[in-house]
ZADO-1210 file (C-alpha; in nm, 4 decimals, padded with zeros to 6 digits):
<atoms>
<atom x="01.2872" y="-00.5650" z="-02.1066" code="UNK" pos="1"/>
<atom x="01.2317" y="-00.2064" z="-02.2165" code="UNK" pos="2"/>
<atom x="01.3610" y="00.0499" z="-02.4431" code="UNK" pos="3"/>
<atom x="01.3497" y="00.4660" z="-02.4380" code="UNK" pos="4"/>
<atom x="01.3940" y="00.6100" z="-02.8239" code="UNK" pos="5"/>
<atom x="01.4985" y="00.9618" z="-02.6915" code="UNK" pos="6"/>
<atom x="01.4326" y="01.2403" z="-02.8933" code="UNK" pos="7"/>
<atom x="01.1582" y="01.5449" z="-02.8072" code="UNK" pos="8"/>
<atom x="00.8833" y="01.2932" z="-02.7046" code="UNK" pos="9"/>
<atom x="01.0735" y="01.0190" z="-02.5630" code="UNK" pos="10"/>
<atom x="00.8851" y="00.6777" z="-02.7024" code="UNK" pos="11"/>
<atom x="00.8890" y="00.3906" z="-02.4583" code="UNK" pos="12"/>
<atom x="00.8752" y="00.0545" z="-02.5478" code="UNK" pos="13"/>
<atom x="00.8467" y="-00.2716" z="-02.3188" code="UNK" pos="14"/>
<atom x="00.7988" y="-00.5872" z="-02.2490" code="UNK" pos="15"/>
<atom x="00.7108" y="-00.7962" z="-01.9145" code="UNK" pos="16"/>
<atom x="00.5740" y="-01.1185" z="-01.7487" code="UNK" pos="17"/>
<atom x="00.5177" y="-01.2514" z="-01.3588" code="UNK" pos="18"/>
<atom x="00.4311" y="-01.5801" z="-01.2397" code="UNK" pos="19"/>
<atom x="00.3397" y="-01.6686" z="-00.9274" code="UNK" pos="20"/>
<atom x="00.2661" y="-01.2954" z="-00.7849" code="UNK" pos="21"/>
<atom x="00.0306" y="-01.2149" z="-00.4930" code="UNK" pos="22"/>
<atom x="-00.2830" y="-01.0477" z="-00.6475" code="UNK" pos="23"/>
<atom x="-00.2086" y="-00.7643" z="-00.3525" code="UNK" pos="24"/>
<atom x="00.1696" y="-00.7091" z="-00.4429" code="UNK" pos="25"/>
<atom x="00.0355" y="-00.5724" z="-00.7465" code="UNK" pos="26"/>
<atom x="-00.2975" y="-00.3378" z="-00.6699" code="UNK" pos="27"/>
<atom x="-00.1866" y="-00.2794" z="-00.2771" code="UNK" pos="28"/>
<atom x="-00.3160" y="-00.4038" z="00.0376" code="UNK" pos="29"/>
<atom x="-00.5411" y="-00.2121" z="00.0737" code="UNK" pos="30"/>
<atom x="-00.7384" y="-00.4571" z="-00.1461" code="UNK" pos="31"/>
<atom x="-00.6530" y="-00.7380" z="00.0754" code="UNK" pos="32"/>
<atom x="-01.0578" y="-00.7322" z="00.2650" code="UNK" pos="33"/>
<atom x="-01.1671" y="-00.7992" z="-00.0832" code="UNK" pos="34"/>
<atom x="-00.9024" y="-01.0243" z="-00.3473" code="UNK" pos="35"/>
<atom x="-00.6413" y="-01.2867" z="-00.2956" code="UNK" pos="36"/>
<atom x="-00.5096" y="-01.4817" z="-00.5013" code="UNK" pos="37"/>
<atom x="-00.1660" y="-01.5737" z="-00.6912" code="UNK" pos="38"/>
<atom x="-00.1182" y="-01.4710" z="-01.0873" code="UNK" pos="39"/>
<atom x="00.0331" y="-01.5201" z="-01.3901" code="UNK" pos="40"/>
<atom x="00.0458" y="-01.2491" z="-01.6519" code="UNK" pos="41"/>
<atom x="00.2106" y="-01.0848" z="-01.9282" code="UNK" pos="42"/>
<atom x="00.2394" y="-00.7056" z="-02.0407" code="UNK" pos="43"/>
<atom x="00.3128" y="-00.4056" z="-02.2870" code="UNK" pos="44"/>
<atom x="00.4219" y="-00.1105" z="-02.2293" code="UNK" pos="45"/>
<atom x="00.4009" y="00.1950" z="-02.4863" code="UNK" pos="46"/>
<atom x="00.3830" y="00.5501" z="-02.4893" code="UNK" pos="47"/>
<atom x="00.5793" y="00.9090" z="-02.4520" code="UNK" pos="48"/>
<atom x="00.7297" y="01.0385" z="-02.1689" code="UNK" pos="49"/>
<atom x="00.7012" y="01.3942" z="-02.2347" code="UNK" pos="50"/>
<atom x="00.2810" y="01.3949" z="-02.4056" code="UNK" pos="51"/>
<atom x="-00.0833" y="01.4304" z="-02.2148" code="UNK" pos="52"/>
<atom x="-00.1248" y="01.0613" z="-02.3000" code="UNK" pos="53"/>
<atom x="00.2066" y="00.9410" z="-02.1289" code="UNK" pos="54"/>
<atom x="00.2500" y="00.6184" z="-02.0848" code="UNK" pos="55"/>
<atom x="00.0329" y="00.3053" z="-02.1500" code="UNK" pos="56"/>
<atom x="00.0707" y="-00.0314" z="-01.9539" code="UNK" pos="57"/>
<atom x="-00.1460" y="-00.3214" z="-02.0529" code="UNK" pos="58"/>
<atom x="-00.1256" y="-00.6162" z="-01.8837" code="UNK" pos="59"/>
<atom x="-00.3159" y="-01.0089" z="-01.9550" code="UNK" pos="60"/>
<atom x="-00.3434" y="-01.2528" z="-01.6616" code="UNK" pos="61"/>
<atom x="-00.4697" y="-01.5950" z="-01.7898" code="UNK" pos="62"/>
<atom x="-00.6018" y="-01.7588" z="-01.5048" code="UNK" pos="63"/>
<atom x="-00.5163" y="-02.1244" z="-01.4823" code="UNK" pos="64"/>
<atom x="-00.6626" y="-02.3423" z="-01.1937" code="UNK" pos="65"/>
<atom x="-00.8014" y="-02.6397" z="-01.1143" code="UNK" pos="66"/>
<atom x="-01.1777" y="-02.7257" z="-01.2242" code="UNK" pos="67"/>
<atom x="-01.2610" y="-02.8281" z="-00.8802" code="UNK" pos="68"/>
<atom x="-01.0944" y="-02.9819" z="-00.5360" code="UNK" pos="69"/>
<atom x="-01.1296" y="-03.2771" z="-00.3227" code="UNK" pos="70"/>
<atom x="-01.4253" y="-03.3727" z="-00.1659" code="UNK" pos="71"/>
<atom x="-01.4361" y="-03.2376" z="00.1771" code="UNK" pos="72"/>
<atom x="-01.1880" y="-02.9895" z="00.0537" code="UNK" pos="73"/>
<atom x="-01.2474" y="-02.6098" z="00.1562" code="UNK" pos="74"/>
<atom x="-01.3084" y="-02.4635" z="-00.2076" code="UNK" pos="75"/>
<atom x="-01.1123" y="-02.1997" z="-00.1828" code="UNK" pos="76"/>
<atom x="-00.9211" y="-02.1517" z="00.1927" code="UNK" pos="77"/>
<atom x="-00.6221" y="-01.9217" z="00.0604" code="UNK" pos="78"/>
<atom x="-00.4214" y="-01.8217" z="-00.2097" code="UNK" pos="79"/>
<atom x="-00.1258" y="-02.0345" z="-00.0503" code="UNK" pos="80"/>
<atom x="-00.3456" y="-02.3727" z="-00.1061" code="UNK" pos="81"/>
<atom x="-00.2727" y="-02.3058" z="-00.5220" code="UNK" pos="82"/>
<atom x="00.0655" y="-02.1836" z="-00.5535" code="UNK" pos="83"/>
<atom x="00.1114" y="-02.3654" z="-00.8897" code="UNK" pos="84"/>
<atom x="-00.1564" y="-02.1995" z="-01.0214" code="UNK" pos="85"/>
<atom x="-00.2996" y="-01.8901" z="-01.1788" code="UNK" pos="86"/>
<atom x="-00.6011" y="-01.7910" z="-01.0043" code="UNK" pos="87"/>
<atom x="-00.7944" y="-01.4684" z="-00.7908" code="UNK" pos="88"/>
<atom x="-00.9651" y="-01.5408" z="-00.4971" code="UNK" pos="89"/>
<atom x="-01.3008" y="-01.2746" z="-00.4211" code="UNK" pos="90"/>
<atom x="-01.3792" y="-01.2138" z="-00.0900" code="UNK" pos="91"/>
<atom x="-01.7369" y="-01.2636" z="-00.0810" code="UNK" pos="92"/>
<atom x="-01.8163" y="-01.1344" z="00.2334" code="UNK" pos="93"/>
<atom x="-01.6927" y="-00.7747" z="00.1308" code="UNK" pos="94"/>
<atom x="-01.9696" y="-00.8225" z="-00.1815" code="UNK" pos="95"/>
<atom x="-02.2975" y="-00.7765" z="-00.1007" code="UNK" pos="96"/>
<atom x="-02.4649" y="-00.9389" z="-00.4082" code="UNK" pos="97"/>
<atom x="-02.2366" y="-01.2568" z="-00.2644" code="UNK" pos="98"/>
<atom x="-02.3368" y="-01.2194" z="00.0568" code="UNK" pos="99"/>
<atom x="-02.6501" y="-01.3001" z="-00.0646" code="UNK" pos="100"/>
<atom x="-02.6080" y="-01.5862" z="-00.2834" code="UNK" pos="101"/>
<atom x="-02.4605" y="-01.7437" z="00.0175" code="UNK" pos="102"/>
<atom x="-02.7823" y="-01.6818" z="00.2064" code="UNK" pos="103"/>
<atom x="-02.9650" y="-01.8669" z="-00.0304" code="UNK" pos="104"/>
<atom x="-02.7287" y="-02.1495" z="-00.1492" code="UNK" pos="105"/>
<atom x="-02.5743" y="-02.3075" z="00.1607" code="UNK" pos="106"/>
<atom x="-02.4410" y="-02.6262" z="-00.0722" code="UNK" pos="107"/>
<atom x="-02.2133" y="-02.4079" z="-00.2465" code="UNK" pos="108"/>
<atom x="-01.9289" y="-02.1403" z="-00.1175" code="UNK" pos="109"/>
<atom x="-01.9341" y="-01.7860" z="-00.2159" code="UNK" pos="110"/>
<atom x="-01.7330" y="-01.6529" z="00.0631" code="UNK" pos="111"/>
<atom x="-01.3738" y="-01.7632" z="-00.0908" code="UNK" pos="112"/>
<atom x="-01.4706" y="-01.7476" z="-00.4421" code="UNK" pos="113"/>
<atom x="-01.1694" y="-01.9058" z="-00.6724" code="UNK" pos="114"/>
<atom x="-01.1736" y="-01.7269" z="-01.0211" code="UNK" pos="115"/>
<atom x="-01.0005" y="-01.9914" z="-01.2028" code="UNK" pos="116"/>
<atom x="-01.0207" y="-02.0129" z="-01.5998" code="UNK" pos="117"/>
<atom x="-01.0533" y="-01.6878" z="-01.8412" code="UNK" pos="118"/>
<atom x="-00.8465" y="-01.4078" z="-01.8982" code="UNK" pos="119"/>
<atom x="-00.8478" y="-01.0181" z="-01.7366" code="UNK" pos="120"/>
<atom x="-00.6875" y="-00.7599" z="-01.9352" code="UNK" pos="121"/>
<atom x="-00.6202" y="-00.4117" z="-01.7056" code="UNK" pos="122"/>
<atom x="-00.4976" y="-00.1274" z="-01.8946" code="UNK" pos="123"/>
<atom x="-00.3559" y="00.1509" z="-01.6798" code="UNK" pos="124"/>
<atom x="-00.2900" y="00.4692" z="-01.8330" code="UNK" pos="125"/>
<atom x="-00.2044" y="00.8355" z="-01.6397" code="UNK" pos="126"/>
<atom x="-00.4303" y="00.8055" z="-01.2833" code="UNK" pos="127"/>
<atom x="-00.6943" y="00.5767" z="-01.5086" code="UNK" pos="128"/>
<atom x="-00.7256" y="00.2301" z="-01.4941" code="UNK" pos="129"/>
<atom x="-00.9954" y="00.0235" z="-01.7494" code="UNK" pos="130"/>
<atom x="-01.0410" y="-00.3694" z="-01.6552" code="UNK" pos="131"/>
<atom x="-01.1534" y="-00.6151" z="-01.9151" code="UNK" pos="132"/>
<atom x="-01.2863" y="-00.9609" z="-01.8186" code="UNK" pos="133"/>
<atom x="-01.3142" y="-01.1821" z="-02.0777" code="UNK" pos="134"/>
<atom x="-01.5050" y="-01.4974" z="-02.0058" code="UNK" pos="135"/>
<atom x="-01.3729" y="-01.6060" z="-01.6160" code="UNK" pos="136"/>
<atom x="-01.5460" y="-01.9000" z="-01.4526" code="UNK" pos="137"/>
<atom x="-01.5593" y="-01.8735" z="-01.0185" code="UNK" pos="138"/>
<atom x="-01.6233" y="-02.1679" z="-00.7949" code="UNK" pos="139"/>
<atom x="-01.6861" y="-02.5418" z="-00.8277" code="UNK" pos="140"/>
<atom x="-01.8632" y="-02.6542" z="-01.0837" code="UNK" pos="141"/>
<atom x="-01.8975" y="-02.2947" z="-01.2669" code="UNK" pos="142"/>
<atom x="-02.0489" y="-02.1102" z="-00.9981" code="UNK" pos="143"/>
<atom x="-02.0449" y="-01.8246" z="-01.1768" code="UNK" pos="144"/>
<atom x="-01.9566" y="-01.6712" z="-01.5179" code="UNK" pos="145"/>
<atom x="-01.8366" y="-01.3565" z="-01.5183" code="UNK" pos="146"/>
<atom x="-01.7875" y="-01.0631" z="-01.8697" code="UNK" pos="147"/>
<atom x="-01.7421" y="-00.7169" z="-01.8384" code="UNK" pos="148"/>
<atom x="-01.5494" y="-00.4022" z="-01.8671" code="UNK" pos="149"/>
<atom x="-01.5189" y="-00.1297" z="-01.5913" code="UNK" pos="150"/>
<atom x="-01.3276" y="00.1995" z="-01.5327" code="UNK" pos="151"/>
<atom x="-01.1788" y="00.3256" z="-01.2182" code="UNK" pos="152"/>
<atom x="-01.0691" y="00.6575" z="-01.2647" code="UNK" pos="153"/>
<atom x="-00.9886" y="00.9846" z="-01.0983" code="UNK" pos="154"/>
<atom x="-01.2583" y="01.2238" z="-01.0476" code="UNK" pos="155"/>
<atom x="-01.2966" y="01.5342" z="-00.9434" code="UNK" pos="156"/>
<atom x="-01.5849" y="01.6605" z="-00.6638" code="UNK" pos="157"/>
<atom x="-01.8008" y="01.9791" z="-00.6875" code="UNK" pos="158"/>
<atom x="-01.9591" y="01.9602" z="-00.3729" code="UNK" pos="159"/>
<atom x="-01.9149" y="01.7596" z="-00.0313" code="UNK" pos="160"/>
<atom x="-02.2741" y="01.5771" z="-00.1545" code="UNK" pos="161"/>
<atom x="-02.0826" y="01.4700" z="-00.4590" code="UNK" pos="162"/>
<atom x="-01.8173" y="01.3572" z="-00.2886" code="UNK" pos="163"/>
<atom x="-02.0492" y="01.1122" z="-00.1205" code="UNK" pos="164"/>
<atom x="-02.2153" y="01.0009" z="-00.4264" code="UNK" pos="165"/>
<atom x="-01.9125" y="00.9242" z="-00.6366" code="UNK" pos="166"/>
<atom x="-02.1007" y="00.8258" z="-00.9470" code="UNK" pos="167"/>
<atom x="-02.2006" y="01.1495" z="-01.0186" code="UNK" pos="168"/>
<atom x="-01.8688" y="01.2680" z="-01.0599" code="UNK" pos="169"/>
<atom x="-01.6990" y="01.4373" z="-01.3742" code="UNK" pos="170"/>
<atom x="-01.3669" y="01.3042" z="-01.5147" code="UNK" pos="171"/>
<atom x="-01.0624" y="01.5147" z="-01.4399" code="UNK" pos="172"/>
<atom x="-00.9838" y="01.7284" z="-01.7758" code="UNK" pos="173"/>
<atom x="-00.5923" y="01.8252" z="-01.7862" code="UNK" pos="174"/>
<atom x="-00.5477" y="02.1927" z="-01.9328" code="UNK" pos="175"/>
<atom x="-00.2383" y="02.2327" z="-02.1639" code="UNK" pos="176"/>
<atom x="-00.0734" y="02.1407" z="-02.4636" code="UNK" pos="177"/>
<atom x="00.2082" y="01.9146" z="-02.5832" code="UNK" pos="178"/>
<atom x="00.3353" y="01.7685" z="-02.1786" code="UNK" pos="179"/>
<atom x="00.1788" y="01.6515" z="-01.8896" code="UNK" pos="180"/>
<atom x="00.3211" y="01.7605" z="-01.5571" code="UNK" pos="181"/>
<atom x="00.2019" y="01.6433" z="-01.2572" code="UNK" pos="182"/>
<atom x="00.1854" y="01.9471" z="-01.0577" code="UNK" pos="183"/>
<atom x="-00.1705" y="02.0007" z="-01.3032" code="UNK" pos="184"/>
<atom x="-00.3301" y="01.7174" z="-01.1238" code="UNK" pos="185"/>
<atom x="-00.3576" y="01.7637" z="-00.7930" code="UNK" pos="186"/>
<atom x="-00.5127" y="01.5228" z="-00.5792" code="UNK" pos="187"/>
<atom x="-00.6900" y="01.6474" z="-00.2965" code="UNK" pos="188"/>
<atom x="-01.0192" y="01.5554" z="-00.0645" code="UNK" pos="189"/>
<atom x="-01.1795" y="01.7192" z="-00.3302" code="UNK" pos="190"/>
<atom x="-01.0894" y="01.3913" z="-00.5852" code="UNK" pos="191"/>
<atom x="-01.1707" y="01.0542" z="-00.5343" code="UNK" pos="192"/>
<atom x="-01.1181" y="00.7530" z="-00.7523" code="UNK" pos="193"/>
<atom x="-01.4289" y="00.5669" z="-00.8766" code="UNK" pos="194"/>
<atom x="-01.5657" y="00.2788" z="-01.0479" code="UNK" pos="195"/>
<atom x="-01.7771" y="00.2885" z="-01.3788" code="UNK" pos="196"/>
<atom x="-01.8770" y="00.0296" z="-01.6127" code="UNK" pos="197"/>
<atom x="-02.0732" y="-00.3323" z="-01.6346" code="UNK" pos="198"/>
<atom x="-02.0204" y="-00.6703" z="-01.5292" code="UNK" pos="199"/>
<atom x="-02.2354" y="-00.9712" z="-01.6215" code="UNK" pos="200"/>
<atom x="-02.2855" y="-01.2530" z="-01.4186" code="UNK" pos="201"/>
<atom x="-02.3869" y="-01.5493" z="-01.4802" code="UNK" pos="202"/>
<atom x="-02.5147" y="-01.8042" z="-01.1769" code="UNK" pos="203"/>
<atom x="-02.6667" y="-02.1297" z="-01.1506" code="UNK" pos="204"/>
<atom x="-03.0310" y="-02.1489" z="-01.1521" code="UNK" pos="205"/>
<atom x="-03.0731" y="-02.4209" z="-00.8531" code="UNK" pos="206"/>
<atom x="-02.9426" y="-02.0915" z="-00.6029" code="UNK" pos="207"/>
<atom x="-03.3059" y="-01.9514" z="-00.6581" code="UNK" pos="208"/>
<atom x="-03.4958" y="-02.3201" z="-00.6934" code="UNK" pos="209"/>
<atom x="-03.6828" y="-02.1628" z="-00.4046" code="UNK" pos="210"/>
<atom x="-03.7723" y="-01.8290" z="-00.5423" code="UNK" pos="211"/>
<atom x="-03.8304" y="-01.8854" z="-00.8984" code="UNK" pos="212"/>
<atom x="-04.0010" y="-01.4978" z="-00.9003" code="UNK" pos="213"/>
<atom x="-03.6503" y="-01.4252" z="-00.9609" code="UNK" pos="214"/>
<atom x="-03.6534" y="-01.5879" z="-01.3296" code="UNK" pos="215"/>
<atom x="-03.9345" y="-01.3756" z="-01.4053" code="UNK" pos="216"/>
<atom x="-03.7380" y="-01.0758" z="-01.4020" code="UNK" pos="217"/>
<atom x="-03.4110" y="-01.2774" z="-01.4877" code="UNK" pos="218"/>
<atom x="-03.4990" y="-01.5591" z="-01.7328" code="UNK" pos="219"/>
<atom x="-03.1946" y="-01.8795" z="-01.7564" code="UNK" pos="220"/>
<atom x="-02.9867" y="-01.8364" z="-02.0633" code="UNK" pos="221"/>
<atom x="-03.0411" y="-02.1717" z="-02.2348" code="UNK" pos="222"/>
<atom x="-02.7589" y="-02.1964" z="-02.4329" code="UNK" pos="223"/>
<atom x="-02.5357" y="-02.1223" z="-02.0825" code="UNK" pos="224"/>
<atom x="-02.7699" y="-02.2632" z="-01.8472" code="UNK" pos="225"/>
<atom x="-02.7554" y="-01.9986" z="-01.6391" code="UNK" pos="226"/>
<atom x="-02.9398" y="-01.6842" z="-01.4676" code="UNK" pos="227"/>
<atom x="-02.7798" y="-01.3438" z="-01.6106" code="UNK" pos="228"/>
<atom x="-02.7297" y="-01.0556" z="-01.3921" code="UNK" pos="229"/>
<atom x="-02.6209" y="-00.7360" z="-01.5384" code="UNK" pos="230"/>
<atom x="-02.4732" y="-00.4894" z="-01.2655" code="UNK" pos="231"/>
<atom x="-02.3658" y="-00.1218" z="-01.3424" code="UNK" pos="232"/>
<atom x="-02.0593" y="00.0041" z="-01.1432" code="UNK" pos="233"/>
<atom x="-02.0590" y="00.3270" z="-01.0169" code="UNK" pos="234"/>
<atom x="-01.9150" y="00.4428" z="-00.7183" code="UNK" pos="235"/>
<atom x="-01.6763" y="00.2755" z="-00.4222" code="UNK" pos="236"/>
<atom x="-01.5650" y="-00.0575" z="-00.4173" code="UNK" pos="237"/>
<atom x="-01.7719" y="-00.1804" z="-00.1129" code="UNK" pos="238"/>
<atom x="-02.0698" y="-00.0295" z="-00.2761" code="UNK" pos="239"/>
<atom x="-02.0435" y="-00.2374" z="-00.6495" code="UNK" pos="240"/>
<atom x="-02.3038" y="-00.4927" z="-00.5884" code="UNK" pos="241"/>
<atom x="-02.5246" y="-00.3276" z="-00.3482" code="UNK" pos="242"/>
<atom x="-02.8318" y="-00.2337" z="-00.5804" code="UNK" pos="243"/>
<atom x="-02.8331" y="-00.5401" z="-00.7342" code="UNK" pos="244"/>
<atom x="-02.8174" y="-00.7732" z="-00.4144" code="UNK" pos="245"/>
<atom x="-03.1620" y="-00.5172" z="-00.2984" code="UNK" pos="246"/>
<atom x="-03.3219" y="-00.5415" z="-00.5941" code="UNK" pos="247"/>
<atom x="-03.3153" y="-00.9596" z="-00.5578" code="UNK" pos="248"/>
<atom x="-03.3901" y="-00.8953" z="-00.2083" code="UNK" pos="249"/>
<atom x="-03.7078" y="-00.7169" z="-00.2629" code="UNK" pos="250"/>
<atom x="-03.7717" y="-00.9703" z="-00.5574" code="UNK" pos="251"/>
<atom x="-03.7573" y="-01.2243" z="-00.3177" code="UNK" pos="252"/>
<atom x="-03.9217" y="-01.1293" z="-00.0091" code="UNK" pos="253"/>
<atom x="-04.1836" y="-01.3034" z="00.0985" code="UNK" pos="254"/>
<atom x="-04.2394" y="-01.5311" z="-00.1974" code="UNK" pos="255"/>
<atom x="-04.0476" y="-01.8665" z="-00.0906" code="UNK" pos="256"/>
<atom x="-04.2206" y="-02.1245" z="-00.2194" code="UNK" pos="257"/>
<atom x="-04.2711" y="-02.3587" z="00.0228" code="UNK" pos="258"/>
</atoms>
């Protein structure tokens, strides 16, 4: 339900909740190579129609799945296997730090990774959208732990080499006062949308039992018995995980210990 107070800066004022709803019904499919996954959630919405800040929407999913599955049971096969539940499915294959994990921990799946316990809050707000997740667990057993809080935002490109290199991109400013039209953002090939922020990520120790090099550099977290990886988002989607997955790479080559 929602409600407009009209008057010279229209207030709005909502409320809303899903269950059940395809992860790509709600971002687009042009996600689909990278998340699956059916949701739960609840949301706000508050703002004025007729101010530079517009309209806010915040919305909580609370994901709510299963610990684990049946033995011989593919962990995470598709988003129709768990309609009764609340979870997002990453596509590690698009994910290069995944990719990688894979490599080196057959035993365990990273290619259909089931988020399935903690909570994401997105906030979306003009072309701007800031994600918040708040303690998620991925895979059987815990995989992976994930906390963080990213941006991906409109932003504007001074030259065709910035365009390319995304991260080095300035936020869009909107000139005027008192309204926001938009006919003052414009966007063009010379705007792209971007990702900035951190994620942290926490995975099992045993996936680098053969390269413990890696805990020099990345100690395990006793109290979570895990390996923390902190990555820094910056640019396109496909490119998140990239300098992390290298730097383990080069961490790793040619010290297996046999």
């Amino acid at each position: 339900n929602a409600a407009i107070k009209m008057q010279a800066e229209p207030e709005v004022t909502g409320e809303y909740s899903f269950n059940n709803v395809n992860v790509t019904d709600l971002i687009g499919s042009s996600y689909e190579d990278w998340l699956d996954g059916n949701i739960d959630g609840i949301g706000k919405i508050t703002g004025n129609l007729n101010s530079a800040d517009g309209v806010k929407v915040i919305t909580t999913v609370e994901l709510a799945g299963r610990l684990s599955r049946k033995a011989g049971s593919n962990e995470g096969a598709s988003a129709v296997d768990a309609e009764k539940e609340s979870i997002l499915v990453i596509r590690g294959d698009s994910f290069q730090l995944l990719k990688l994990l894979q490599m080196k921990d057959p035993r365990n799946s990273y290619s259909l990774l089931r988020a399935h316990k903690g909570t994401i809050i997105v906030e979306n707000q003009g072309f701007d959208t800031q994600v918040t997740i708040e303690n998620v667990r991925c895979g059987l057993n815990d995989l992976i732990l994930m906390n963080g809080k990213f941006e991906y935002a409109v932003r504007t490109a001074t030259s065709k080499e910035q365009e390319i290199d995304a991260s080095s991109l300035d936020l869009i400013e909107v000139e005027g006062e008192g309204s926001l039209d938009f006919k003052d953002i414009q966007l063009t090939t010379d705007t792209v949308r971007a990702f900035s922020g951190e994620v942290d990520l926490g995975v099992i120790p045993e996936v680098f039992e053969n390269n413990i090099k890696v805990f020099d550099v990345y100690p395990v977290d006793n109290a979570t018995l895990r390996a923390w990886f902190n990555i820094k988002l910056k640019g396109q989607l496909e490119e998140l995980t990239e300098e992390l997955a290298d730097e383990l790479y080069d961490i790793m080559k040619g010290k297996e210990n046999n």
